[in-house]
C-alpha positions in Angstrom: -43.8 -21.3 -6.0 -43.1 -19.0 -3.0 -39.2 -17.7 -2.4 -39.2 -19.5 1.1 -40.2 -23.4 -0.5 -38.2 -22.9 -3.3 -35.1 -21.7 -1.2 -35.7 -25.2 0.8 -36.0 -27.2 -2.3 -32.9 -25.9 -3.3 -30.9 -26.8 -0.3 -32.6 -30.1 -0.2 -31.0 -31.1 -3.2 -27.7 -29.4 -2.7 -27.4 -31.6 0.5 -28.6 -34.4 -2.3 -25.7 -33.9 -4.6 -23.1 -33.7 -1.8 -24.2 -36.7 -0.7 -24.1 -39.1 -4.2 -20.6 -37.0 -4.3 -19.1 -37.6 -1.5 -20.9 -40.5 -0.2 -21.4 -40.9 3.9 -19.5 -41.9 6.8 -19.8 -45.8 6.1 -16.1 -46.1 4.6 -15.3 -44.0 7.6 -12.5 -46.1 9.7 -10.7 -46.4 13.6 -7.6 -46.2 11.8 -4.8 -43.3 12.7 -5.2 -40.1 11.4 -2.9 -39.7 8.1 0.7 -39.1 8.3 2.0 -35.6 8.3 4.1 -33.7 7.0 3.2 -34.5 3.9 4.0 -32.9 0.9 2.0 -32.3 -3.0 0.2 -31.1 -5.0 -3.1 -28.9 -4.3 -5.5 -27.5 -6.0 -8.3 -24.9 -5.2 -12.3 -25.0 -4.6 -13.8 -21.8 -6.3 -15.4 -19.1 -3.9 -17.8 -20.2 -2.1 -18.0 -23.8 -2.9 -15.5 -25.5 0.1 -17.7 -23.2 2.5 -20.9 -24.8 1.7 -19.4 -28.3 1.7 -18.0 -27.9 5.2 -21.4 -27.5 6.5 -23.2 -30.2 4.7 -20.0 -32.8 5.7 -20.1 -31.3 9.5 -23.9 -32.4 9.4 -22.9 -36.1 7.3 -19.8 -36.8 9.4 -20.8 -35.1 12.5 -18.4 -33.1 13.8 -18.2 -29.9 14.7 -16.8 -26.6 12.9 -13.7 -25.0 14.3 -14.8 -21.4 15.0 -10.5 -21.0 15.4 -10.2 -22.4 12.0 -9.4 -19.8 9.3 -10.8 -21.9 6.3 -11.8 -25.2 5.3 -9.2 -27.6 3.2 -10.6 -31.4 1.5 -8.0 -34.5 2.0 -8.0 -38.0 0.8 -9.2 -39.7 3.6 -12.7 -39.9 5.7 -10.9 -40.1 9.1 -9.7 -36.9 8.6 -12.9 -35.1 8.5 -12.6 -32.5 11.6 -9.0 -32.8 12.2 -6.9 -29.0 12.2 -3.5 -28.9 10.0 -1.4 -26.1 8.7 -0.5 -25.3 5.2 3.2 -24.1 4.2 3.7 -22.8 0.4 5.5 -20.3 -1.1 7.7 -19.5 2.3 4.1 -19.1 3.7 2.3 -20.9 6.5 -1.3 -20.5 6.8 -3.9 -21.8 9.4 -5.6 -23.6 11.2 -7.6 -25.1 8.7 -10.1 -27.4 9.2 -10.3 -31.2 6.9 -14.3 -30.4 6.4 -14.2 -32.4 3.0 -12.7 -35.9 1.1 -11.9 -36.7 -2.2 -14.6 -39.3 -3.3 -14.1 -42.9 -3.4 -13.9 -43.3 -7.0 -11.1 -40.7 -7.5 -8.8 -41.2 -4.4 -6.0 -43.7 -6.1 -6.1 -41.8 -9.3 -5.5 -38.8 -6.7 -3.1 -40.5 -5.3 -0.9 -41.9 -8.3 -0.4 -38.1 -9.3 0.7 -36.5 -5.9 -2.1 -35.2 -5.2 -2.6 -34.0 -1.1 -5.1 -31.3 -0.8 -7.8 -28.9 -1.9 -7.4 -25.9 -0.5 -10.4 -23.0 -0.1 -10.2 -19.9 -2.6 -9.8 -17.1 0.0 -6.4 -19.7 1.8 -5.2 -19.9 -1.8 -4.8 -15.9 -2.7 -3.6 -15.7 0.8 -0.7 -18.2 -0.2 -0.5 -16.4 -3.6 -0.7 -19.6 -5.7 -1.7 -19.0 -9.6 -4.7 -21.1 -10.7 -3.1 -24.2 -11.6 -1.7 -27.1 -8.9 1.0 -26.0 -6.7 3.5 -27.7 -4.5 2.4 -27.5 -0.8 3.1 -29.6 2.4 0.8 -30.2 4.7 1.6 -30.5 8.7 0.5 -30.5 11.9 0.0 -26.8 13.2 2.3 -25.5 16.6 0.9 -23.2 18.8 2.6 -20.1 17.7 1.3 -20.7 14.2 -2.4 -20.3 15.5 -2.4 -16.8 14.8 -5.8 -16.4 12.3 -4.2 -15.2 8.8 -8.3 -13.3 8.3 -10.9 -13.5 10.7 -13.7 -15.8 9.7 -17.2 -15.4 9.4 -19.3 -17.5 11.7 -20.5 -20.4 9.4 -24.3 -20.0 9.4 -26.3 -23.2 7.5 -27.3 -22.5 3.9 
């Protein structure tokens, strides 16, 4: 099979198993944005991973990358997809950071029932300095002063 048509196939089903993941935008709702601050637990997506899953939920969800965003962080809630928050841990405020990804339906109140607020992406996690286990953080809305880029970002390109 030529490199081109199997690099295509591959995608194709990438974007397949997002999708049975994560489901689409029909849950999505007018409701407000969630409350913040807030604060729990988060955990991590490996390298990589939350990268890739912010451009297949930009295409799902349509809405558009932040190219001011630093990285990418996953939330509980489909109306969140796009918004811009800040992350404080550790005496350490990061972002902005875009909501590019949700916690499926299946797994939100389990989620939920153990504190859990966020996944962050890898390269926002060593910048906080978090070990490799859940950590404590608290989400909020970002002020202007704290829109200075912690690393400058790649421009996203698709997959």
């Amino acid at each position: 099979m030529p490199q081109k048509i199997f690099e295509k196939l591959i995608l194709m089903l990438s974007i397949l198993v997002m999708l049975a993941l994560f489901g689409t935008s029909a849950d999505a709702s007018t409701e407000t944005l969630s409350q913040l601050p807030v604060t729990g637990l988060a955990t991590y997506y490996n390298p990589g991973i939350m990268e890739r899953a912010a451009y297949l939920q930009s295409l799902n969800h349509g809405f558009d990358l932040d190219p001011d965003a630093i990285g990418y962080v996953a939330m509980l809630e489909v109306r969140d997809m796009g918004r811009i928050i800040c992350i404080t841990a550790n005496g350490i405020t990061i972002g902005p950071l875009q909501v590019a990804d949700v916690a499926g339906r299946d797994v939100r109140e389990r989620l939920r029932e153990k504190g859990w607020v966020v996944d962050i992406d890898w390269p926002q996690w060593e910048t906080l300095g978090l070990p490799r286990r859940p950590r404590t953080v608290t989400l909020h809305e970002c002020v202007t002063e704290m829109r200075i880029p912690v690393r400058k970002k790649r421009k996203h390109e698709p997959i």
